[in-house]
C-alpha positions, 0 to 999 in steps of 0.5 A: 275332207276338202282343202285339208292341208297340213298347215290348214289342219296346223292352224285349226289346231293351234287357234282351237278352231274346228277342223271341219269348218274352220270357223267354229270355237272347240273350247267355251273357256280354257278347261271347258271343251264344247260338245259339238261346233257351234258353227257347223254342228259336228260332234267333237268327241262320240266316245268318252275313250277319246280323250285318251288319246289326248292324255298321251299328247299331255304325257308328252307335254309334261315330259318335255318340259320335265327334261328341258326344264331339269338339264336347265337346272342340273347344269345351270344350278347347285340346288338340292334334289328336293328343291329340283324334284319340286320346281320340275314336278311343278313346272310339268303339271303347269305345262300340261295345265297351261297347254291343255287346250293345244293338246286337246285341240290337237287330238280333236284335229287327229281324230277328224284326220282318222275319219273319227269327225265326220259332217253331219248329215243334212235332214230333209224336210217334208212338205206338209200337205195342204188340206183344202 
């Protein structure tokens, strides 16, 4: 964990970069998360439990947005509970899909800082003998 400033660890997290080469893509598309970096090796997540950490980084999304996005619409506008239970429940489940790489590349980021990611270790190759 050399070189790992909060805002290098910032910017791997926001550009979904690996946090421990830097270079490496976490995700192949926008809902498709690779297994290990492509660059350096390193294996993202070992547990299937690890992603829930990442559905609370979601559930926060989500709530964010759902109160931001209400005050807007309770004192900006005169429409009806339905229509505003609508358009808010519509609102956070876009964000949580819209942000689901951040959050994702966020808790990868977390989880390299909690010692979870580590190098994978170099294997040494024996030389083969030669026979004469």
């Amino acid at each position: 964990m050399a070189n790992d400033s909060a805002s290098a660890l910032i910017k791997c997290a926001l550009n979904c970069r690996c946090p421990v080469c830097r270079n490496g893509a976490i995700f192949q598309s926008h809902f498709k998360m690779n297994r290990e970096c492509p660059r350096c090796h390193v294996v993202f997540w070992k547990d299937p439990g690890e992603t829930l950490g990442a559905m609370y980084l979601d559930f926060a999304v989500a709530a964010a947005s759902f109160l931001v996005c209400w005050a807007i619409l309770a004192f900006a506008t005169h429409l009806s509970d339905p229509v505003q239970i609508f358009i808010l429940c519509a609102i956070s489940c876009g964000s949580v899909l819209l942000c689901y790489p951040l959050t994702r590349s966020a808790w990868t980021v977390l989880v390299y800082l909690s010692g979870g990611i580590e190098r994978p270790r170099l294997r040494t190759i024996q030389g083969g003998k030669k026979s004469a």
